[in-house]
C-alpha positions as CSV (number, residue, x, y, z in Angstrom):
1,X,0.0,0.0,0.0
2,X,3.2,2.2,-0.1
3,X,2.4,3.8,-3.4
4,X,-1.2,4.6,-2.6
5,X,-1.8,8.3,-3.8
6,X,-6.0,8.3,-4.4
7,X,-8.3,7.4,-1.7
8,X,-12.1,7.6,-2.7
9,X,-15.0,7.2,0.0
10,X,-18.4,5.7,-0.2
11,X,-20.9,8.3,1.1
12,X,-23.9,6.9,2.3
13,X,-23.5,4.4,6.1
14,X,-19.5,5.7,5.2
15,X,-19.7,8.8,5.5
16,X,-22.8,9.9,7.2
17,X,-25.5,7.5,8.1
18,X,-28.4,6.8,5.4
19,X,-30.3,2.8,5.4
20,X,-31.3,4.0,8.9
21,X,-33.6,6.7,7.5
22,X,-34.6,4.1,4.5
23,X,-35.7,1.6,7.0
24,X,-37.4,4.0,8.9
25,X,-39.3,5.1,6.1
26,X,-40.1,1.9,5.1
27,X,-41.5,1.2,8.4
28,X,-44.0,4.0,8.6
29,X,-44.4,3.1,4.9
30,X,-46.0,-0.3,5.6
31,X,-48.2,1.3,8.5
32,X,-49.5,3.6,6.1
33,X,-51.1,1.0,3.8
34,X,-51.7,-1.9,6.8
35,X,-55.0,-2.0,5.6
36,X,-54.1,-3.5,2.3
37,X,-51.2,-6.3,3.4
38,X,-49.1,-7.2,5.9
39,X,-46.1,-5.6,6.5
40,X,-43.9,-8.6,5.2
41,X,-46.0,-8.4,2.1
42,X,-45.5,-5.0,1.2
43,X,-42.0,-4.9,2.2
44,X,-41.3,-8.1,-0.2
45,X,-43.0,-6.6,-2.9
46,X,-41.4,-3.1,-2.5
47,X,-38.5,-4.7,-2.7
48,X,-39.2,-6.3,-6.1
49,X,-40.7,-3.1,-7.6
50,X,-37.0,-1.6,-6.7
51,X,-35.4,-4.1,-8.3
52,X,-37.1,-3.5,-11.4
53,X,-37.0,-0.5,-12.0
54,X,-33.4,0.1,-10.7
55,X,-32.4,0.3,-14.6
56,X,-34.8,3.0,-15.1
57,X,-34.9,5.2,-11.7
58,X,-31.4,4.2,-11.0
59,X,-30.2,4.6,-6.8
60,X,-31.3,7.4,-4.6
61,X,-33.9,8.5,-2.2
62,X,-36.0,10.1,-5.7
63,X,-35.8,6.7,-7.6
64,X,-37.0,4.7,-4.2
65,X,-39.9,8.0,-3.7
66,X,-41.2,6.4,-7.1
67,X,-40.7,2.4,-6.3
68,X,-43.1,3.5,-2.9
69,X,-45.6,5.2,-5.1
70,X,-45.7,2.3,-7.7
71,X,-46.1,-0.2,-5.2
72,X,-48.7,1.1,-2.9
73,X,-50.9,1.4,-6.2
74,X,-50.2,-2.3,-6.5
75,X,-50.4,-3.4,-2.8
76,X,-54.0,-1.2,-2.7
77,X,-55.5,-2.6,-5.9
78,X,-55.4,1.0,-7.1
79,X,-57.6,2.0,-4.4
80,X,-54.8,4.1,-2.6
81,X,-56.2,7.1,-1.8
82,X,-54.8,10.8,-2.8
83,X,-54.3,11.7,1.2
84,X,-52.3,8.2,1.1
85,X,-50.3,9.8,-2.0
86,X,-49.5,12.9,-0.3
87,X,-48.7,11.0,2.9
88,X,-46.1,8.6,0.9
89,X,-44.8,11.7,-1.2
90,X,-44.1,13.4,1.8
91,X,-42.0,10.4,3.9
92,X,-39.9,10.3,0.4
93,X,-39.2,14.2,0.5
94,X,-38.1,13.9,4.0
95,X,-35.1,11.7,2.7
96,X,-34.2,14.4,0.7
97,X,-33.4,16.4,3.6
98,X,-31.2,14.0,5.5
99,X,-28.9,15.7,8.0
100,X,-25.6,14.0,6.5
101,X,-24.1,14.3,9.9
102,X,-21.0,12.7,9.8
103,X,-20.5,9.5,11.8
104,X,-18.3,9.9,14.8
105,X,-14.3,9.7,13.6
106,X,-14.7,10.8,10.5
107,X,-14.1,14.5,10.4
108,X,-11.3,13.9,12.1
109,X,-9.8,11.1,10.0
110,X,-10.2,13.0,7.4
111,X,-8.3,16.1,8.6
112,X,-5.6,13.6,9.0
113,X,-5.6,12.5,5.9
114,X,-6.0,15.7,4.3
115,X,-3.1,17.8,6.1
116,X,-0.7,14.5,5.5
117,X,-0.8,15.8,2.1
118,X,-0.2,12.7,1.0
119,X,-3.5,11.8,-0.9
120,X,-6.1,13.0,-3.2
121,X,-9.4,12.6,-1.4
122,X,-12.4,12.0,-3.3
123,X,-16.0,10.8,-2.6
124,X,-17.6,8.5,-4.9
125,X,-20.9,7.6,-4.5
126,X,-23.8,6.2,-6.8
127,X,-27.5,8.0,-6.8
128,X,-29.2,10.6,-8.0
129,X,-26.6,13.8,-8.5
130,X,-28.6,16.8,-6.4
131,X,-29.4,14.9,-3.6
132,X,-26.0,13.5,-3.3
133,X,-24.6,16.8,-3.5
134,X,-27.2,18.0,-1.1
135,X,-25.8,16.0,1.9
136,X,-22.1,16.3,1.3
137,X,-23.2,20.7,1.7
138,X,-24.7,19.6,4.7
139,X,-21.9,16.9,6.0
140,X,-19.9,20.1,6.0
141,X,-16.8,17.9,4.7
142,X,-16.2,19.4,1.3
143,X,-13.0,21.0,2.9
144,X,-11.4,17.6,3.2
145,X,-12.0,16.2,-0.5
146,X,-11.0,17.7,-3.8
147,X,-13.5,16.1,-5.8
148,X,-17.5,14.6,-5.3
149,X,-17.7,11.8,-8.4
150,X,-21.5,10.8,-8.8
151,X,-22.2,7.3,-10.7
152,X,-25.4,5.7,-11.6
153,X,-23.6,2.6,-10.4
154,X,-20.3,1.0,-9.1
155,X,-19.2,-1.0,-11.6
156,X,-15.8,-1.9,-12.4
157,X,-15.6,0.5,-15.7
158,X,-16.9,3.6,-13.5
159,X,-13.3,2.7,-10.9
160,X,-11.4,3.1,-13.8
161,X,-12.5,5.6,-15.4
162,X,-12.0,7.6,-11.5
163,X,-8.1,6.1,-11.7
164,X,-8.0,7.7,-15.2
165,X,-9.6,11.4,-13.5
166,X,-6.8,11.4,-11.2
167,X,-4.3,10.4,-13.4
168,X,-3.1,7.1,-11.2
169,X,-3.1,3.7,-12.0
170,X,-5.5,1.0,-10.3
171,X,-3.1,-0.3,-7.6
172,X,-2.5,3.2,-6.2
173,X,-6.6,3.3,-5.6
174,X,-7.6,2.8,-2.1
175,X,-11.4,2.7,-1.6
176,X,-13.0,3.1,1.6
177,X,-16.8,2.0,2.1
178,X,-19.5,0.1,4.0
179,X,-20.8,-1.8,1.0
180,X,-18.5,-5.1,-0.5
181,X,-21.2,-5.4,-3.6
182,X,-20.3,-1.8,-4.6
183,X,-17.1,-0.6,-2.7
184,X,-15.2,-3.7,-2.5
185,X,-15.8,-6.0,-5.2
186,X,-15.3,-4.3,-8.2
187,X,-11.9,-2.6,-7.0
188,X,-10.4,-6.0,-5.7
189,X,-11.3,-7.4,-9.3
190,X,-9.3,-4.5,-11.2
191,X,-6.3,-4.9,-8.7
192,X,-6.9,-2.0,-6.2
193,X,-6.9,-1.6,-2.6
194,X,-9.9,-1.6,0.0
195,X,-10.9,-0.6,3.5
196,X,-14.1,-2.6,3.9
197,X,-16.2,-0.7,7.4
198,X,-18.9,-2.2,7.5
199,X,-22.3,-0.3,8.7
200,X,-24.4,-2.4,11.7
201,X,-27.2,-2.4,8.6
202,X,-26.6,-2.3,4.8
203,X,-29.6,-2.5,2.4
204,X,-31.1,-5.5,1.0
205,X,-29.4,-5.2,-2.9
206,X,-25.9,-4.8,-1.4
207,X,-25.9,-8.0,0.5
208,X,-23.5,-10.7,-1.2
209,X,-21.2,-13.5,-0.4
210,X,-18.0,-11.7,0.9
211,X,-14.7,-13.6,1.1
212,X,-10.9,-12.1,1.7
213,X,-8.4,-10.8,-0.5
214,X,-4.7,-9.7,0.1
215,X,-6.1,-6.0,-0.8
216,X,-8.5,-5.9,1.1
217,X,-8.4,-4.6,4.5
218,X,-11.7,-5.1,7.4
219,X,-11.9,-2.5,9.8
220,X,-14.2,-2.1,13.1
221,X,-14.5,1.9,12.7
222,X,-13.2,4.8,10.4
223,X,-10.7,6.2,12.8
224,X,-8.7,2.9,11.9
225,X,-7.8,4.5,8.9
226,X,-5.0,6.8,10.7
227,X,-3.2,3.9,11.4
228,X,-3.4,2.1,8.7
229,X,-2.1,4.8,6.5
């Protein structure tokens, strides 16, 4: 890891915390139309309507306002009511305004990092571009990064093509994130370097078989970045 010179950080459960809010949301959701299923109905068939349309609406708390729309109408039979509408509209705007408080070590870390002077810093995340944008203004850590890079996805191509941004090859790529579907994976398969933290909750469609690797490192909190750097 001696030649590291670009680290990039997931944002969401990485950064700040984010599945908390969706699974809160989700909860009220499923109160909201308990007159038409059971919770474990409409949270299995949510999840499904997500999945679909995932190539369409992409990630984000916009794309997952319409996958709640479209599946209460199913879930009702189309007898969802307009007060229902307004009442579901209005649990997916409060996403929007997540506080994007950063989780405790982080700011700190990343003064570390930044006044080392040793590293780019940038945060790479996949969603929808405004709201992204939204809660790194609120996180208040734009002073630590030079860079936000929003994707519609992690994919191996997207890594690259970040490497290629920066001007460094893969192997001097160290990605830090909560997520080993998106974060880990795809960087391990191109030949960079990971810091896997995983969050106490991760959502459903990031869950996959995980397994070790020589580049990739597991760590209990963020702060453990300082000494591994």
């Amino acid at each position: 890891m001696t030649d590291i010179s670009l680290i990039a950080f997931d944002a969401d459960d990485t950064l700040w915390v984010c599945q908390t809010y969706f699974e809160a949301v989700e909860k009220a959701y499923c109160e909201l139309l308990a007159s038409y299923a059971s919770a474990d109905e409409i949270s299995k068939a949510l999840f499904a309507t997500e999945t679909a349309n995932m190539p369409l609406f992409g990630y984000g708390s916009k794309a997952f306002m319409l996958s709640l729309l479209e599946n209460a109408t199913r879930v009702s039979d189309g007898l969802l009511t307009a007060e229902e509408v307004m009442k579901i509209i209005n649990l997916g705007k409060g996403l929007l305004q997540l506080p994007g408080k950063p989780i405790e070590g982080v700011e700190e870390t990343l003064k570390q990092l930044r006044n080392s002077g040793k590293y780019h810093l940038v945060v790479f995340t996949k969603g929808e571009l405004l709201d992204q944008e939204n809660k790194f203004d609120r996180s208040g850590l734009r002073p630590y990064f030079d860079d936000i890079v929003v994707v519609s996805d992690k994919t191996e191509e997207s890594y690259y093509r970040l490497c290629e941004q920066f001007g460094v090859k893969v192997d001097q790529l160290l990605m830090v994130g909560n997520s080993f579907r998106s974060d880990i994976e795809p960087v391990l398969k191109l030949g960079g370097w990971t810091a896997y933290i995983p969050f106490h909750t991760i959502w459903q469609h990031e869950v996959v078989d995980e397994y070790d690797h020589s580049h990739l490192l597991k760590l209990d909190e963020f702060t453990q970045l300082k000494g591994l750097l």
